[in-house]
FIKEMI-612080 format. One record per residue (C-alpha): residue in three letters; y, z, x. Coordinates in nm, 4 decimals, always signed. Example, Ala and Ser with C-alpha at 12.3 -4.5 7.8 and 13.67 -1.06 7.14 Angstrom:
residues 2
+--------+----------+----------+----------+
! residu !       yy !       zz !       xx !
+--------+----------+----------+----------+
!    ALA !  -0.4500 !  +0.7800 !  +1.2300 !
!    SER !  -0.1060 !  +0.7140 !  +1.3670 !
+--------+----------+----------+----------+
***
This chain:
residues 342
+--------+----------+----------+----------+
! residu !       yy !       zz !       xx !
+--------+----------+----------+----------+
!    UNK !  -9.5207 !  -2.8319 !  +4.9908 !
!    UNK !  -9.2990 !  -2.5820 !  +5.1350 !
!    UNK !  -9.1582 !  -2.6445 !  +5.4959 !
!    UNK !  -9.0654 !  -2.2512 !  +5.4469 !
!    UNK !  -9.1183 !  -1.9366 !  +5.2521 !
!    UNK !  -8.8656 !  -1.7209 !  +5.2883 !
!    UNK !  -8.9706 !  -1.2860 !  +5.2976 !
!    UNK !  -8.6614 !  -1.0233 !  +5.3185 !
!    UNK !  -8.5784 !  -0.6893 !  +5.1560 !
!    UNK !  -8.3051 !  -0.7177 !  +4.8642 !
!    UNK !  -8.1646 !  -0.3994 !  +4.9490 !
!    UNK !  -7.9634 !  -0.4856 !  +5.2679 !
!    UNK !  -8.0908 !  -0.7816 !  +5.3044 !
!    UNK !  -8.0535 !  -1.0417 !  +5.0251 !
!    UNK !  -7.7033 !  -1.1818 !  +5.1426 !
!    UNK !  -7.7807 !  -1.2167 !  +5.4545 !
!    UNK !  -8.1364 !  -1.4040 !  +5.3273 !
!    UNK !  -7.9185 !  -1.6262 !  +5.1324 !
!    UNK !  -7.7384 !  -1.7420 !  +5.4167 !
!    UNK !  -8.0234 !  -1.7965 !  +5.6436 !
!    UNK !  -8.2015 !  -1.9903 !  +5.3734 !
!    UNK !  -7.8813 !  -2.1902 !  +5.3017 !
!    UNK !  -7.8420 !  -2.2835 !  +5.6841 !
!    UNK !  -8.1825 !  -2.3996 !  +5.7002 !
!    UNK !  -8.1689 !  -2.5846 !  +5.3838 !
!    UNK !  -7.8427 !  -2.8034 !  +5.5183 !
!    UNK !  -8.0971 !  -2.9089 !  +5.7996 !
!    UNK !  -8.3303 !  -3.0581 !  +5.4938 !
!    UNK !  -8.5939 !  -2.7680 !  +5.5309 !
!    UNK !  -8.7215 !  -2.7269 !  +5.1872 !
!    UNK !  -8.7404 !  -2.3341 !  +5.1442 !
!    UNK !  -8.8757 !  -2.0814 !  +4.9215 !
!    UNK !  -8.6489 !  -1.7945 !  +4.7930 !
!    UNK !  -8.7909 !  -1.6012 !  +4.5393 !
!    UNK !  -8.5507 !  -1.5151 !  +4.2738 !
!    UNK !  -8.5044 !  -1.1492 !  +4.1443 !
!    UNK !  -8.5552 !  -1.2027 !  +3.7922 !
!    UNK !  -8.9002 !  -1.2408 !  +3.8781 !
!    UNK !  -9.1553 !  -0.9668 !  +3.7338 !
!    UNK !  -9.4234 !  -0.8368 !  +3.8917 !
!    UNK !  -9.7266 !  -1.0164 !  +3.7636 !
!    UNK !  -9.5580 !  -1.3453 !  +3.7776 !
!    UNK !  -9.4092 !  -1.2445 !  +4.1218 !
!    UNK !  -9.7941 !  -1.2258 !  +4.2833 !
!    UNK !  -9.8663 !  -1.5223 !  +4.1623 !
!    UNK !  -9.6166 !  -1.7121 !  +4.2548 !
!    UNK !  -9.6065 !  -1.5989 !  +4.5975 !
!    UNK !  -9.9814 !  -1.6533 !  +4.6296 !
!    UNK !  -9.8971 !  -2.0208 !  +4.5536 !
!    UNK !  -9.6088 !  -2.0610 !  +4.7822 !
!    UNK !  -9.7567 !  -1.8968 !  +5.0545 !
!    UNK ! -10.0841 !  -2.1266 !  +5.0466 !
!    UNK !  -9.8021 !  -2.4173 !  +5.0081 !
!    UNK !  -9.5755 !  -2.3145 !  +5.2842 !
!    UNK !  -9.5840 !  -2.4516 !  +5.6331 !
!    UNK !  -9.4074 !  -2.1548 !  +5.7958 !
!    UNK !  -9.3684 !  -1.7725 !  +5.7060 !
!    UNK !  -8.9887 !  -1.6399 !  +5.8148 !
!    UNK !  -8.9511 !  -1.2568 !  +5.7429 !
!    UNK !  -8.6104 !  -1.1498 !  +5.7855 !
!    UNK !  -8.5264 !  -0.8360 !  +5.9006 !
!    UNK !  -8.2879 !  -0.6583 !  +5.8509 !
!    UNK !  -8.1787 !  -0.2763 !  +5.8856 !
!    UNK !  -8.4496 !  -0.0359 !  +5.6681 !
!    UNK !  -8.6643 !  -0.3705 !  +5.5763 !
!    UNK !  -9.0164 !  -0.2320 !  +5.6283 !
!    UNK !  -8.9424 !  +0.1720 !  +5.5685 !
!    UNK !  -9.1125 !  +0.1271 !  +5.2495 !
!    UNK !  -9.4491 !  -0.0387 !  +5.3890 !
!    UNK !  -9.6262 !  +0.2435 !  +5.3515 !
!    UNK !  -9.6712 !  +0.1827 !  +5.0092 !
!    UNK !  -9.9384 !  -0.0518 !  +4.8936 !
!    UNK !  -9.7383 !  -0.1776 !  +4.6278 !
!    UNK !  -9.4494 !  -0.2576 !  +4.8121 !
!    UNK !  -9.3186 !  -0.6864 !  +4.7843 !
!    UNK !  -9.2481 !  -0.7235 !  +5.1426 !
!    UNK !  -9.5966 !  -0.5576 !  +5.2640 !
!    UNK !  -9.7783 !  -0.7917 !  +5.0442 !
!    UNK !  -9.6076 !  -1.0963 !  +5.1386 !
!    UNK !  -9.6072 !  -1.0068 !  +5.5288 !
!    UNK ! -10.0364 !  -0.8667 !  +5.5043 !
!    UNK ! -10.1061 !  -1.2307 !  +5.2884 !
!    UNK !  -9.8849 !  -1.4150 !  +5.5444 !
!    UNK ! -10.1073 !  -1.3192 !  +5.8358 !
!    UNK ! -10.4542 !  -1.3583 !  +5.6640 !
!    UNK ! -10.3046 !  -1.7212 !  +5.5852 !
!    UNK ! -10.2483 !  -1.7504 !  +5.9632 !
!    UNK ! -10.5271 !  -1.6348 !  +6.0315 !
!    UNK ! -10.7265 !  -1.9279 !  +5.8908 !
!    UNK ! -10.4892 !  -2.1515 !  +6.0210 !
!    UNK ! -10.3422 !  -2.2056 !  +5.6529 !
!    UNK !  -9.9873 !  -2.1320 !  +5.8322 !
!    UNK !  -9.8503 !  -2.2515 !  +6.1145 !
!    UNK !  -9.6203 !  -2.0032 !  +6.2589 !
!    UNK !  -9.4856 !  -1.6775 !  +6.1198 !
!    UNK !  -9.1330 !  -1.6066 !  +6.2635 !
!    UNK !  -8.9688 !  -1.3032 !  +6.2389 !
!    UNK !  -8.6168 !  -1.2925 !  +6.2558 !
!    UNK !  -8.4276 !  -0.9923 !  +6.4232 !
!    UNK !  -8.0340 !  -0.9769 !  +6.1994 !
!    UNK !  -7.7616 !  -0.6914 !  +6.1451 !
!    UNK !  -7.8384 !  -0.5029 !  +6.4618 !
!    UNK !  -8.2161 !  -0.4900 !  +6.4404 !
!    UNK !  -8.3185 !  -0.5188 !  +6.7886 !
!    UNK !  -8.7490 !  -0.4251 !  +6.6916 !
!    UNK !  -9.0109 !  -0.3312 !  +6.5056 !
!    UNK !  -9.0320 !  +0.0029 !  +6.4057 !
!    UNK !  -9.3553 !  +0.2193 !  +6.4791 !
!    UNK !  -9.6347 !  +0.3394 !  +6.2351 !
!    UNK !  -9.6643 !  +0.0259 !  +6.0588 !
!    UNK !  -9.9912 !  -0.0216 !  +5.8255 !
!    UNK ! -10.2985 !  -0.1530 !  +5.9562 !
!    UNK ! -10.2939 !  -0.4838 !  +5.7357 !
!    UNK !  -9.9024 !  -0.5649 !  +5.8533 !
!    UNK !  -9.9529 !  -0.4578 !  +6.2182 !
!    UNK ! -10.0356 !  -0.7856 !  +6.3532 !
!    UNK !  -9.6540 !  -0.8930 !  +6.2827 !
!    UNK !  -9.5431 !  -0.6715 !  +6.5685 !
!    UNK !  -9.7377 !  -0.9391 !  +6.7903 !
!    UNK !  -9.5557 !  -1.2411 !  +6.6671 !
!    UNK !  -9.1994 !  -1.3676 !  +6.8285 !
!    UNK !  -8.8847 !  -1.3287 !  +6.7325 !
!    UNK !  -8.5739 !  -1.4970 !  +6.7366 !
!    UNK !  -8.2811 !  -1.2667 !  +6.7030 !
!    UNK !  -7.9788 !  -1.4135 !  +6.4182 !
!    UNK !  -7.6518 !  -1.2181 !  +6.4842 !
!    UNK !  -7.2805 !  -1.3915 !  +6.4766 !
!    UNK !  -7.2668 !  -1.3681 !  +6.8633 !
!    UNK !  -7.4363 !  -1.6802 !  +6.9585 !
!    UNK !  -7.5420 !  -1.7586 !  +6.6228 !
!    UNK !  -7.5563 !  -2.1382 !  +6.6845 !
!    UNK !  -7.7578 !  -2.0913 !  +7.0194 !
!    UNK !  -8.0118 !  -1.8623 !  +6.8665 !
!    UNK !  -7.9985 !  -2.0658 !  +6.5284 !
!    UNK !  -8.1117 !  -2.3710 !  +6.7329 !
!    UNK !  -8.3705 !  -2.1921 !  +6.8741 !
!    UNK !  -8.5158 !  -2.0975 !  +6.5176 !
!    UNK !  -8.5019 !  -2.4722 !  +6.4144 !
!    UNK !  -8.6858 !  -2.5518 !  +6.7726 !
!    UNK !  -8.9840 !  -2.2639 !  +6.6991 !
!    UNK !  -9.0282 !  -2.4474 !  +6.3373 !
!    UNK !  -8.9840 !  -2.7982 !  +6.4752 !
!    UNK !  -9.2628 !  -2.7898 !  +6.7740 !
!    UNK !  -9.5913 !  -2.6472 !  +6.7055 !
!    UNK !  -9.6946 !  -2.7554 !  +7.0834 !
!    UNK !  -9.4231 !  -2.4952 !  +7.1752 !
!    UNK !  -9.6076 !  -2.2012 !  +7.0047 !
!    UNK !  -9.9443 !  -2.3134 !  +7.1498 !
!    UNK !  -9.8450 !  -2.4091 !  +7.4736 !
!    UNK !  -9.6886 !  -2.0241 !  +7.5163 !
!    UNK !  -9.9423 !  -1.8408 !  +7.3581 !
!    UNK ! -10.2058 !  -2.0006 !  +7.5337 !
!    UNK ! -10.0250 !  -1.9047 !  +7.8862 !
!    UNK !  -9.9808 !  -1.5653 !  +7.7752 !
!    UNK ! -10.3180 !  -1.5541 !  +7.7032 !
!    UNK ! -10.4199 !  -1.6083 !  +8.0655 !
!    UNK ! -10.2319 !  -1.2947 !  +8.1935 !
!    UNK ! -10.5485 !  -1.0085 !  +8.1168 !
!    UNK ! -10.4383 !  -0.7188 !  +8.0886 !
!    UNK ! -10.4271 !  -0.4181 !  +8.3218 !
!    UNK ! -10.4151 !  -0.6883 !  +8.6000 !
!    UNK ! -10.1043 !  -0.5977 !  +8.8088 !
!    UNK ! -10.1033 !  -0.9136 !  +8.9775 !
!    UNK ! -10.0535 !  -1.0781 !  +8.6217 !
!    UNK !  -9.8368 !  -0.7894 !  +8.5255 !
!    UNK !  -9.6047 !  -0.8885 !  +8.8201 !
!    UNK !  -9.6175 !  -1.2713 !  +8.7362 !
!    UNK !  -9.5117 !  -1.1816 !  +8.3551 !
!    UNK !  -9.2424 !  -0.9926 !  +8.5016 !
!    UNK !  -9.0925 !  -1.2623 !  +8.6908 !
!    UNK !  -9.1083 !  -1.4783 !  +8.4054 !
!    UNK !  -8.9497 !  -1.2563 !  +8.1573 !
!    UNK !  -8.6714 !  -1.2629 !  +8.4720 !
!    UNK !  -8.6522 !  -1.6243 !  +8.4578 !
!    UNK !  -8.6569 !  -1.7028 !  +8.0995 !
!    UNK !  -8.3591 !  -1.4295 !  +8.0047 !
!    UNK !  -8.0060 !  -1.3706 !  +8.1186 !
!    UNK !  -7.9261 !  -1.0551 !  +8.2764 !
!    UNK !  -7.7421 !  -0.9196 !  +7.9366 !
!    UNK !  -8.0842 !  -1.0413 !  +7.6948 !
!    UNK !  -8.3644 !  -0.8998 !  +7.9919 !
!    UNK !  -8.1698 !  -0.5326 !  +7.8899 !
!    UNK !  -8.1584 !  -0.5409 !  +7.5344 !
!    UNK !  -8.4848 !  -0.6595 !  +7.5673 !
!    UNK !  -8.6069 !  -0.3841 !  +7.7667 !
!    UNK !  -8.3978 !  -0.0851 !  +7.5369 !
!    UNK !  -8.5759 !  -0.2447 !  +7.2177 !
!    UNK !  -8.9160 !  -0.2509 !  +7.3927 !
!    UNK !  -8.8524 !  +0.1461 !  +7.4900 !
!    UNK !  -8.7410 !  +0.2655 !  +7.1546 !
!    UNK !  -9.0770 !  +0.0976 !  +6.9597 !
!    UNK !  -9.3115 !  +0.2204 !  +7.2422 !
!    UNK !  -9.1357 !  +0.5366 !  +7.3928 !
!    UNK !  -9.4194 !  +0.8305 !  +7.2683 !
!    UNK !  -9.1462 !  +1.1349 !  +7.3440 !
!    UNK !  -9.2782 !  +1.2279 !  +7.7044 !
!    UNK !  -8.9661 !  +1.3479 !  +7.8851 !
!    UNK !  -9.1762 !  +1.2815 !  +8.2052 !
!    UNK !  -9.1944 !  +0.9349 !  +8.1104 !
!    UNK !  -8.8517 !  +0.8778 !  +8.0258 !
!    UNK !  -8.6423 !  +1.0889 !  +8.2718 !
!    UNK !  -8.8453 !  +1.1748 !  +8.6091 !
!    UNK !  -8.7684 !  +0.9280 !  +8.8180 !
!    UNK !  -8.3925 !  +1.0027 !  +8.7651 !
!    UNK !  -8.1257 !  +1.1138 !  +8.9723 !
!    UNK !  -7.9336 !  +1.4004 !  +8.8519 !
!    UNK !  -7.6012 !  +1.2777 !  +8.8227 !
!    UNK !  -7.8320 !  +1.0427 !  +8.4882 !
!    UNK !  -7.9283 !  +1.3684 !  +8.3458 !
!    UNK !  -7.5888 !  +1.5238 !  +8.3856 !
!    UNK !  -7.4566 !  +1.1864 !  +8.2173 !
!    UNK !  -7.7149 !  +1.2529 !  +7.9371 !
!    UNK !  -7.6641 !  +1.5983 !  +7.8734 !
!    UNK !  -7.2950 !  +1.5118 !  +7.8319 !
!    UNK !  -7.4010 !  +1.2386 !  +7.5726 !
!    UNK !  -7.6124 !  +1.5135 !  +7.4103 !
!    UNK !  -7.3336 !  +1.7776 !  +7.3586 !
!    UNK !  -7.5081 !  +2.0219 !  +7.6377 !
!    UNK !  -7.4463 !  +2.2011 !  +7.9481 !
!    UNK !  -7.4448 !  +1.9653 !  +8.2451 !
!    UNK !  -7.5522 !  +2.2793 !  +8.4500 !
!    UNK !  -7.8252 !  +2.3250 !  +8.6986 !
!    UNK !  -8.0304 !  +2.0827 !  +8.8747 !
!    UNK !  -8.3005 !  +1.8155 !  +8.7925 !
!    UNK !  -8.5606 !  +2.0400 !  +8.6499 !
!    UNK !  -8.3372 !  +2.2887 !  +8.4745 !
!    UNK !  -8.1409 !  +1.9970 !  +8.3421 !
!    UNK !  -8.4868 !  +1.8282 !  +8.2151 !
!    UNK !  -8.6220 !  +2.1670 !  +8.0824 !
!    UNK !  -8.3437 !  +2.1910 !  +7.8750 !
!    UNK !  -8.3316 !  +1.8445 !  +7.7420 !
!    UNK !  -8.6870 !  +1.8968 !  +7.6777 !
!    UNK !  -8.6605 !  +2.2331 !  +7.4915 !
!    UNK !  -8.3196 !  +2.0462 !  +7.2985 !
!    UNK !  -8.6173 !  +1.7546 !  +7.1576 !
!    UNK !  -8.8792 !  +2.0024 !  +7.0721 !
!    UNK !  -8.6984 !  +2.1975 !  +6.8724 !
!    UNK !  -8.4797 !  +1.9782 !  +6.7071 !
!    UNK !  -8.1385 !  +2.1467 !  +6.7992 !
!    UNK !  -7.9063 !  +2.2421 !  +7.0624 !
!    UNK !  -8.1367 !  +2.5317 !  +7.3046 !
!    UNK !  -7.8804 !  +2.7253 !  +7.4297 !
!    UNK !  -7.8032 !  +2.5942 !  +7.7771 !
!    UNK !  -7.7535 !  +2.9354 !  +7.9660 !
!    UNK !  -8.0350 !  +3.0608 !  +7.8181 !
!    UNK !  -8.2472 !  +2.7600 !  +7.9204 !
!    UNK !  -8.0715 !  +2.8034 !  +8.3618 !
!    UNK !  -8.1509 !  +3.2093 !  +8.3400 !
!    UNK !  -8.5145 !  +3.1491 !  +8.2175 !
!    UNK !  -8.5141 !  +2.8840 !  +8.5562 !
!    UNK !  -8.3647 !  +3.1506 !  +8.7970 !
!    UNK !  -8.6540 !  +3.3768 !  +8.6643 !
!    UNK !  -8.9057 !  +3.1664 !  +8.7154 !
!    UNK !  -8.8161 !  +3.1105 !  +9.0242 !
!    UNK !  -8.7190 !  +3.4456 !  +9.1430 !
!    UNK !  -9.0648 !  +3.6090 !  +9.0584 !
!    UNK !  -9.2158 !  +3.2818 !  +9.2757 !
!    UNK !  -9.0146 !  +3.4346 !  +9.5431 !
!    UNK !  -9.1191 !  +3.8183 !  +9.5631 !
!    UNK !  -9.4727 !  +3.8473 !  +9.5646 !
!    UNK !  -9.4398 !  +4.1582 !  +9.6699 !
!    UNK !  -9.2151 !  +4.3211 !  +9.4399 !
!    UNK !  -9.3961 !  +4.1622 !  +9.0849 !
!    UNK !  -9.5839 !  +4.5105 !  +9.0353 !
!    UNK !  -9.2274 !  +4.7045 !  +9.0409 !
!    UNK !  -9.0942 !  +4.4588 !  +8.7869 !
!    UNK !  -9.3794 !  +4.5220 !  +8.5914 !
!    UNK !  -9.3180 !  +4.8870 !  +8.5604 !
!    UNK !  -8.9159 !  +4.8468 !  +8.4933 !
!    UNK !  -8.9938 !  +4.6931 !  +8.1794 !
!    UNK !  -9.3461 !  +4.9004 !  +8.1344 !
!    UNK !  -9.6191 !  +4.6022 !  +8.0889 !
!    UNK !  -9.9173 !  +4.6634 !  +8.0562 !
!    UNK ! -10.0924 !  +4.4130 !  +8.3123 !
!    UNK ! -10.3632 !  +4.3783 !  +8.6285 !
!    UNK ! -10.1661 !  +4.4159 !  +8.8983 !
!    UNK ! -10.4134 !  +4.2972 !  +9.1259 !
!    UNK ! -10.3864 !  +3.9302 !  +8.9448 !
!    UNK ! -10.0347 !  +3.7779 !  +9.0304 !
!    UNK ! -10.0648 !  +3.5121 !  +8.7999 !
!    UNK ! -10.1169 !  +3.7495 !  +8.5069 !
!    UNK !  -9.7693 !  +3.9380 !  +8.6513 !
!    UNK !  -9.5785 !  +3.5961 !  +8.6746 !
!    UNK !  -9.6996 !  +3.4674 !  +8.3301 !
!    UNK !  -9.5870 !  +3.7824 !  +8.1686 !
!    UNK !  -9.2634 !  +3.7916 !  +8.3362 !
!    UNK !  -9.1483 !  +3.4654 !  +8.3325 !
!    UNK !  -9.0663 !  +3.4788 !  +7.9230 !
!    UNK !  -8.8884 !  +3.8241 !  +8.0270 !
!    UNK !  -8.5188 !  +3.7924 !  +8.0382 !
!    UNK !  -8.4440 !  +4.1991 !  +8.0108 !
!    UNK !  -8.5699 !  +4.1837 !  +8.3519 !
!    UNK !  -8.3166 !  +4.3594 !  +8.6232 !
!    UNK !  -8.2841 !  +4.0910 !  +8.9278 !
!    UNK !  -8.1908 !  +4.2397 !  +9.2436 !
!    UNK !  -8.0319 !  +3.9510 !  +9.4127 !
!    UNK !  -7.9100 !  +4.1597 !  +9.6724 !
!    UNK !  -8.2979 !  +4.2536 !  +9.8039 !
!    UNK !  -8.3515 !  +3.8364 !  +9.8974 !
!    UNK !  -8.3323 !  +3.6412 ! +10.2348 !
!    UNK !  -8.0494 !  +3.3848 ! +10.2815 !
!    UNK !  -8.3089 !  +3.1104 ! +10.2766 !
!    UNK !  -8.4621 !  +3.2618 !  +9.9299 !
!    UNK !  -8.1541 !  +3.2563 !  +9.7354 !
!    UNK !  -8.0924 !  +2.9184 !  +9.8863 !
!    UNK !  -8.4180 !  +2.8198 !  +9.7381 !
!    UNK !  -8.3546 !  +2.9700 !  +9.4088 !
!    UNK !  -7.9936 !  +2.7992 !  +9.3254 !
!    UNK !  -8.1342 !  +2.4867 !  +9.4271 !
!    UNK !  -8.3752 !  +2.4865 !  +9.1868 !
!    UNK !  -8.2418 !  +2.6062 !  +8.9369 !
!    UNK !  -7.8757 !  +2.5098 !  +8.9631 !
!    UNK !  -7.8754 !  +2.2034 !  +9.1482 !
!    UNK !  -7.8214 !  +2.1315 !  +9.5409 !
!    UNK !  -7.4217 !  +2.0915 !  +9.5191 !
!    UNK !  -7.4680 !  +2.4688 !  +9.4336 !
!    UNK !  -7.6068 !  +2.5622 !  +9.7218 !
!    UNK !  -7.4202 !  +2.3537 ! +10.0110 !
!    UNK !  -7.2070 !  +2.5458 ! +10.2072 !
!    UNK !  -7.2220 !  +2.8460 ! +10.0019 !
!    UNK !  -7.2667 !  +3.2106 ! +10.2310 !
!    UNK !  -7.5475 !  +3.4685 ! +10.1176 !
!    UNK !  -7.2976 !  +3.6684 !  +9.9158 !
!    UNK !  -7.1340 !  +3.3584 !  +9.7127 !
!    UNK !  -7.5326 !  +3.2083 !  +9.6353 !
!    UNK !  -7.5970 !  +3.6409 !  +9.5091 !
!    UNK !  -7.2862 !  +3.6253 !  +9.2889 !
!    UNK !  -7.3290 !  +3.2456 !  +9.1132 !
!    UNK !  -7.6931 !  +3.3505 !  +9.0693 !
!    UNK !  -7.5932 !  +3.6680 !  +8.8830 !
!    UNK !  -7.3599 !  +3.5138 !  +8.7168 !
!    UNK !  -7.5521 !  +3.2046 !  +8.5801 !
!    UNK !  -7.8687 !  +3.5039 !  +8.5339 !
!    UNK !  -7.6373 !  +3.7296 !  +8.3154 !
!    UNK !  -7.4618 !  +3.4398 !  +8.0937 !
!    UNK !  -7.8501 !  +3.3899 !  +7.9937 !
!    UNK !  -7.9227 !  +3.6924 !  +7.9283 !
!    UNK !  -7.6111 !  +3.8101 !  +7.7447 !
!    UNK !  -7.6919 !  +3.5811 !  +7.4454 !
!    UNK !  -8.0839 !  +3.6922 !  +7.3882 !
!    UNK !  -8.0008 !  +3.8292 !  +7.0868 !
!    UNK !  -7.7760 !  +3.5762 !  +6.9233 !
+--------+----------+----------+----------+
***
């Protein structure tokens, strides 16, 4: 009987597999490595009858180990989808993944018959605090009352309950230093962040966005929703949107919010064809309209005011008099606009 089987990805992984399996073998753990002279028919059956004769399941992973899951005929999906069927009947105790190299998480997308993995712990192995974390391995395959004891107490939370939600919270506080509760949190974000800039960046002030966009190679220009527009346009089309092109399209938008009454004479400037009785239609059609003339000059203080704001950000607008706001807005309008056809 094996005390462990041992499930890694040679490419990238083997060395540091070897080492793992070596550590735990100089605490007398009797381990399974499979070796990779091993062919394929003999390599299914022989891990078929060291899984069934394992007490434990480690998969170590490592940079790139499951990118090639999708395939049915891939080692490591066959080891880790006859690992948890053997768990599921209670024919292994534990499966353990190990987190080494930088891997902080499981990736997303994973096949239905591996999925279950994602829902397993996992101790992370990395030199910092190898020894600490290493100890913590040995106590996961040492106590089987530990597993239990925790998964039956998670268990109890339901979910969707916020009062349990808040008591999981507190005990994710207590159970994690300040420095593990954050990488905790990042790696829980990258596997489960869908690509919803709401989600990620709305409750942000704009000095984070600015600090973003810098990090992203943009324009820290404009205010919140200018500066989320264009981060937004930046993911969704896989490159660099061209930052003043992304602030005059904002000062547009806003400027045909602002002048109601003036929507049918920008209409027939650029000679559209629309009911000018409906000024939604007028808006819709103009706000994708850069070649559009802006007559600053023709707004109230408080409209301008209203316009940099929103578009440029509020340390734009303090302290600035009617005819600085009419020049920095057809400035920032113009820079927009000169590179429409680039």
């Amino acid at each position: 009987m094996n005390d462990i089987f041992i499930s890694y990805r040679r490419e990238g992984g083997a060395t540091t597999a070897r080492l793992i399996c070596k550590a735990l073998e100089d605490k007398n753990f009797r381990c399974f490595f499979d070796s990779e002279s091993l062919s394929f028919g003999s390599f299914a059956d022989s891990i078929k009858d060291n899984l069934r004769n394992s007490r434990n399941f480690i998969l170590i992973l490592t940079p790139g180990a499951l990118d090639r899951c999708n395939s049915t005929d891939d080692w490591v999906r066959q080891e880790i989808a006859l690992a948890l069927e053997l768990y599921k009947k209670e024919q292994i105790k534990r499966i353990i993944p190990i987190f080494t190299n930088g891997v902080t998480g499981f990736p997303t997308g994973l096949p239905a018959d591996i999925s279950a993995i994602t829902e397993q712990n996992a101790v992370e192995l990395n030199h910092k605090d190898f020894e600490a974390n290493f100890s913590r391995l040995l106590d996961r395959i040492h106590h089987e009352k530990r597993d239990q004891l925790v998964n039956n107490f998670l268990d109890l939370h339901e979910e969707g309950d916020p009062d349990d939600l808040e008591s999981l919270h507190r005990t994710f506080m207590a159970c994690l230093s300040s420095e593990d509760q954050m990488r905790a949190l990042k790696s829980s974000i990258k596997m489960h962040w869908r690509g919803e800039i709401e989600t990620l960046l709305d409750i942000y002030h704009e000095s984070t966005l600015r600090d973003l966009s810098q990090r992203l190679g943009m324009s820290q220009d404009g205010g919140h929703s200018t500066l989320v527009s264009r981060i937004e346009n930046w993911l969704s089309h896989d490159q660099h949107d061209d930052p003043n092109r992304a602030i005059s399209k904002k000062i547009l938008e806003c400027y045909i919010h602002s002048i109601p009454g003036q929507l049918a004479s920008l209409c027939d400037q650029l000679g559209l064809k629309v009911d000018r009785r409906s000024p939604t239609k007028m808006r819709n059609l103009l706000s994708q309209r850069l070649d559009a003339e802006l007559d600053f000059t023709s707004l109230y203080f408080e409209q301008l005011k209203t316009i940099a704001h929103e578009a440029l950000g509020e340390d734009m607008v303090e302290g600035r008099k009617r005819k600085e706001l009419i020049d920095i807005l057809t400035s920032a309008y113009e820079r927009g606009r000169n590179n429409m056809d680039s």
